[in-house]
C-alpha positions as CSV (number, residue, x, y, z in Angstrom):
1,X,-67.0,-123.7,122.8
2,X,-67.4,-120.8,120.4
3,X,-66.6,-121.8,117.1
4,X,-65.1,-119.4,115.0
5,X,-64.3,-118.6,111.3
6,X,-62.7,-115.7,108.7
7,X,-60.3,-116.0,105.9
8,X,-56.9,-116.8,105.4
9,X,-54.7,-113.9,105.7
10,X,-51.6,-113.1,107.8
11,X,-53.2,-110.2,109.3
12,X,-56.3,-112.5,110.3
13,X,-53.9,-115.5,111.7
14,X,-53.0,-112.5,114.2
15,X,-56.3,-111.3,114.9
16,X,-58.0,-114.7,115.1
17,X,-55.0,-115.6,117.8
18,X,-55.6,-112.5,119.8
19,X,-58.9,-112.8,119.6
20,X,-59.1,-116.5,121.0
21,X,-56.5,-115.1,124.0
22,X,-58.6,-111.9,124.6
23,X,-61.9,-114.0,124.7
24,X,-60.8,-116.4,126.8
25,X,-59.5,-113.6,129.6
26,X,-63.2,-112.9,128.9
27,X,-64.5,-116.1,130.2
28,X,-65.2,-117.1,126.5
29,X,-63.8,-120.3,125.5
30,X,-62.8,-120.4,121.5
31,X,-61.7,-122.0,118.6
32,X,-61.1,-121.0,115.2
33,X,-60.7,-121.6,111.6
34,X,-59.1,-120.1,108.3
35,X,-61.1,-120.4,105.1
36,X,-59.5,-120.3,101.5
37,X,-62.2,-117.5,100.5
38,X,-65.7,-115.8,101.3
39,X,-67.2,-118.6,99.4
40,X,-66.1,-121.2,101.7
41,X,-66.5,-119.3,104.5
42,X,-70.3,-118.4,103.7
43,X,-70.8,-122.5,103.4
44,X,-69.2,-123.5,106.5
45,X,-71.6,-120.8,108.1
46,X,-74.4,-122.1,106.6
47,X,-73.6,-125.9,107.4
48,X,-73.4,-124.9,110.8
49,X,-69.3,-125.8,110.8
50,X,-68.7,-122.0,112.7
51,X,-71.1,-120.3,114.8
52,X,-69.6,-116.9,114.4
53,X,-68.4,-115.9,111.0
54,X,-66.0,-112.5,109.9
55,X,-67.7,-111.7,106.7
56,X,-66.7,-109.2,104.0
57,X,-70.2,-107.1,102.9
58,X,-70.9,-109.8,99.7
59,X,-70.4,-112.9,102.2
60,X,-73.4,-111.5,104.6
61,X,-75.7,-110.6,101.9
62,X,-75.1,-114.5,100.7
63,X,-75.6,-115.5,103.9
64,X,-78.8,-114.0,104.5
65,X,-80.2,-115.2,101.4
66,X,-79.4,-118.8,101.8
67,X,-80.9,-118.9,105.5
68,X,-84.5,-119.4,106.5
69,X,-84.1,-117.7,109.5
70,X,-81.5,-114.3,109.2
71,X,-78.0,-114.7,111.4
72,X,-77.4,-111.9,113.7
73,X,-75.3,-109.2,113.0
74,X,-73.3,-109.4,116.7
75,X,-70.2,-106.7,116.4
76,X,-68.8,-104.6,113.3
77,X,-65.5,-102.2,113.0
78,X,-66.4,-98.5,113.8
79,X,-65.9,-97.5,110.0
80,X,-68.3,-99.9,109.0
81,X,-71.1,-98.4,109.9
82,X,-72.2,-95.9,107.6
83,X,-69.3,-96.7,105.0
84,X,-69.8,-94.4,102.1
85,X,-68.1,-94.0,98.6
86,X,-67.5,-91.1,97.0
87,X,-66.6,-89.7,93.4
88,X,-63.6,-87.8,93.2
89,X,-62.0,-85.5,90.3
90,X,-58.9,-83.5,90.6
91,X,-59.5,-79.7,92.6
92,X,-60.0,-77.1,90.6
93,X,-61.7,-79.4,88.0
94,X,-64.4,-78.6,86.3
95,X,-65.9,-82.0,86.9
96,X,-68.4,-80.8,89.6
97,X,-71.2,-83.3,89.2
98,X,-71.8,-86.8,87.7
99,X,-72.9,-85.7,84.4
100,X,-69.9,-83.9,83.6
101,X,-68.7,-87.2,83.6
102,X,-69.9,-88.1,80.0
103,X,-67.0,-88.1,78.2
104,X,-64.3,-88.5,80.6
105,X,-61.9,-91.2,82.1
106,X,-62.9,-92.8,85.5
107,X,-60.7,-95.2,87.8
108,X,-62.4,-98.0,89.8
109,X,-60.7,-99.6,93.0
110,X,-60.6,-103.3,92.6
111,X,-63.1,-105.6,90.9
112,X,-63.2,-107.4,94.4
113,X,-64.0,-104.1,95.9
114,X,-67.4,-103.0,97.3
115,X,-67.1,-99.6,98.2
116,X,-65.0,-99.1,95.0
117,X,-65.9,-101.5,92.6
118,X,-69.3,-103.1,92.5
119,X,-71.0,-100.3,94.2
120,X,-69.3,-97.6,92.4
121,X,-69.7,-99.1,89.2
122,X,-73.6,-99.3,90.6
123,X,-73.9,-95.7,91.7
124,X,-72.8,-94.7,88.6
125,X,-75.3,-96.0,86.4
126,X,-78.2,-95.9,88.9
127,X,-77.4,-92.4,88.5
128,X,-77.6,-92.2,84.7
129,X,-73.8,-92.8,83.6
130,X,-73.8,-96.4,81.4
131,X,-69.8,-97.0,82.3
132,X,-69.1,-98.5,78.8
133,X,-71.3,-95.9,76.7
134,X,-70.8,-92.6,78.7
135,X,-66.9,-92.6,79.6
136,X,-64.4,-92.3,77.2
137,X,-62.3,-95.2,79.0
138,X,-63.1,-96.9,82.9
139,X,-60.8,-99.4,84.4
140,X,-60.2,-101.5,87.5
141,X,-57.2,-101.7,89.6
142,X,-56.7,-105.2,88.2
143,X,-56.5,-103.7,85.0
144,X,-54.3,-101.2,85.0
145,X,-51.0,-102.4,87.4
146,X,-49.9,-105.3,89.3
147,X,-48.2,-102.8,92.0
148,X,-48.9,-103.8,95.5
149,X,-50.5,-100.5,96.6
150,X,-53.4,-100.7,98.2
151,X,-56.1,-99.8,95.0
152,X,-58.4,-97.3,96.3
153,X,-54.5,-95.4,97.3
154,X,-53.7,-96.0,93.3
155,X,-57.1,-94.1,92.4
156,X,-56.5,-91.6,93.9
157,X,-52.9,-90.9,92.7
158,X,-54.3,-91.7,89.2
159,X,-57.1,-88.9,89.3
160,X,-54.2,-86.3,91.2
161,X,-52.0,-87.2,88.9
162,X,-54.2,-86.8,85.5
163,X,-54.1,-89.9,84.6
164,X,-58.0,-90.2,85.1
165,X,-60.7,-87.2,84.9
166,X,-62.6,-89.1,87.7
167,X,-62.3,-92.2,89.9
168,X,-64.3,-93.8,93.2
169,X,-62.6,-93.9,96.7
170,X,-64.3,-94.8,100.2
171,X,-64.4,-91.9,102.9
172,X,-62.3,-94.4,105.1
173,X,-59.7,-94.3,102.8
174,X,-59.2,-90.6,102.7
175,X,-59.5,-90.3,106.3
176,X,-56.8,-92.7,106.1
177,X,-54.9,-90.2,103.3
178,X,-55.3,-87.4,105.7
179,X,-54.2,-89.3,108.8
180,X,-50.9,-89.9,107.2
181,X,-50.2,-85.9,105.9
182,X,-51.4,-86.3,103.3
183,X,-53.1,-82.3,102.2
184,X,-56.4,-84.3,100.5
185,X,-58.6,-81.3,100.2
186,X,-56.0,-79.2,98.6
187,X,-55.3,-82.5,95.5
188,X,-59.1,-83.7,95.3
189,X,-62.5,-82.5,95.4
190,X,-65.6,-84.5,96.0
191,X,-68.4,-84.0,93.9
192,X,-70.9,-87.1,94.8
193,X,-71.0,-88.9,98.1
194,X,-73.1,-92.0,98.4
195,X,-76.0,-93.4,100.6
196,X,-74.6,-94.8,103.7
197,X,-74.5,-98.6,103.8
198,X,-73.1,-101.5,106.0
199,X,-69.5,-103.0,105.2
200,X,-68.1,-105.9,107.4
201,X,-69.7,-107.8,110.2
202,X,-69.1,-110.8,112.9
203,X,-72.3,-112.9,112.2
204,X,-73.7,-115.1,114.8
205,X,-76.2,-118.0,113.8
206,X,-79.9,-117.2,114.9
207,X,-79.8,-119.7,117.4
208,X,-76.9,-118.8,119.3
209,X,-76.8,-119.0,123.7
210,X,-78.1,-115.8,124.0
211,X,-75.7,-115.5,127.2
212,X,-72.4,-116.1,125.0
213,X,-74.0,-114.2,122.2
214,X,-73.7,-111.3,124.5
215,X,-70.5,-112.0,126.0
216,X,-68.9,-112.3,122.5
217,X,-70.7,-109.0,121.6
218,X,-69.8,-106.9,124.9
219,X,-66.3,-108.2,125.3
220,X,-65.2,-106.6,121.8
221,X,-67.5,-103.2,121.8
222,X,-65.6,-102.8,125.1
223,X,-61.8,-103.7,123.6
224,X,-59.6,-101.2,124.3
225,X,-56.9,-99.9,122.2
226,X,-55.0,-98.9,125.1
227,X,-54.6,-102.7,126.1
228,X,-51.6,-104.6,124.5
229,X,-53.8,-107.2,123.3
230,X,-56.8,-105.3,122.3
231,X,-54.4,-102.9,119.9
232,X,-53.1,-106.0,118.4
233,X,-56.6,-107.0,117.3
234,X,-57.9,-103.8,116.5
235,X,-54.6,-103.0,114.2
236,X,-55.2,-106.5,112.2
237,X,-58.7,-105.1,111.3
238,X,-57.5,-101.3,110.8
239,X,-59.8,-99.7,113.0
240,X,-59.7,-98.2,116.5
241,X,-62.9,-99.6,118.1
242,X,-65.5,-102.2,117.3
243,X,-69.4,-101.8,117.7
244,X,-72.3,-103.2,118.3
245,X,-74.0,-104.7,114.5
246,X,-76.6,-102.8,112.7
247,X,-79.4,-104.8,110.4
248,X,-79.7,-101.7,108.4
249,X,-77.7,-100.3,105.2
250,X,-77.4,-104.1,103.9
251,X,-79.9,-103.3,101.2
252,X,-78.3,-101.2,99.2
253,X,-75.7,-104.1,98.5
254,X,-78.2,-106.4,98.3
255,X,-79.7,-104.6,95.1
256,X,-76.3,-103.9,93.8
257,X,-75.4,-107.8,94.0
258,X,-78.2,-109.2,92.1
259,X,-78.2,-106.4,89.4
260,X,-74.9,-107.3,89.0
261,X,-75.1,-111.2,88.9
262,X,-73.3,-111.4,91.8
263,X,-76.5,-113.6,93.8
């Protein structure tokens, strides 16, 4: 029995269901369990309470560092390999590069955020802008409304609307933009784009059967969006495919992390 283990959300009760159905029509027997946070979730992994674990970015990098021996990374979404985050102004702006930034107004995604909080707020002054001495004002998402937009949406309506000079927003969510009509080149310009790094992973302790290891792995990378079941999945976790895991790009958040304070 494959035991395994995410965080409470509605979207995840319905993934975590399918995924227990859609395994076990893989010859996969299942269980699975909720967790009130990543917290939780990273020390049920490491107690050995789960065998598989849906970790956020932060969760695997605490993971990791705990462990003796590193967990597999078994399966990821499609757009988390390679996630990037870039800096956006309004086009036609003649903020063009990050030191035109000194001065101006930036908007962060969520404190929570990786892709546009923690590593944003990273980039930035790994690439010479100190956030509270360069900018004339910075703030979160949880700083500035209590609206249930999604925040990296809310930057970049801030920055298009003037609010803000600048602000950070992953290349996921403007695919996402431009997916639903939304003319993004014509309302924003890019001017910095970020190392690629690794976002969200299934994580499978070391010493998993290697036979159901690659069961679990095979039977998502080949989910199909076109199946009822599959699409269910795959629409809980916003993305169209999942593949197989990557051990590379985690550094980056690694660094960020412990400069940070967050490990």
């Amino acid at each position: 029995m494959l035991r395994l283990g995410g965080t409470a959300s509605n979207s995840h009760m319905v993934v975590f269901q399918g995924l227990q159905k859609y395994l076990q029509i893989r010859g996969v027997e299942s269980d699975w369990v909720l967790y009130s946070g990543y917290d939780a979730l990273v020390e049920a992994f490491v107690s050995r309470e789960i065998d598989v674990a849906w970790n956020g970015p932060l969760s695997y990098v605490k993971i990791q560092r705990l462990l003796d021996v590193p967990s597999r990374v078994l399966v990821m979404r499609d757009e988390d390999v390679d996630f990037t985050t870039h800096f956006i102004s309004q086009a036609g702006s003649d903020i063009n590069s990050i030191e035109k930034l000194k001065g101006k107004s930036f908007a962060f995604g969520s404190r929570g955020s990786i892709q546009a909080g923690l590593l944003a707020y990273h980039f930035l002054k790994e690439a010479g802008i100190n956030p509270t001495q360069d900018l004339s004002n910075y703030s979160f998402f949880d700083d500035r409304t209590g609206d249930t937009r999604r925040d990296e949406v809310e930057v970049f309506e801030r920055v298009t609307e003037g609010e803000y000079d600048a602000g950070a927003i992953s290349a996921s969510t403007l695919l996402r933009l431009e997916l639903d009509g939304v003319d993004v080149h014509e309302r924003i310009q890019k001017f910095w784009d970020s190392p690629a790094y690794s976002h969200c992973c299934f994580t499978g302790q070391s010493d998993m059967d290697e036979e159901v290891s690659q069961m679990f792995t095979d039977a998502l990378v080949e989910m199909e969006y076109s199946d009822p079941l599959g699409k269910e999945i795959l629409d809980g976790e916003g993305c169209t495919a999942f593949v197989p895991g990557i051990t590379t790009g985690w550094e980056i958040l690694e660094v960020a992390a412990e400069q940070e304070g967050l490990i």
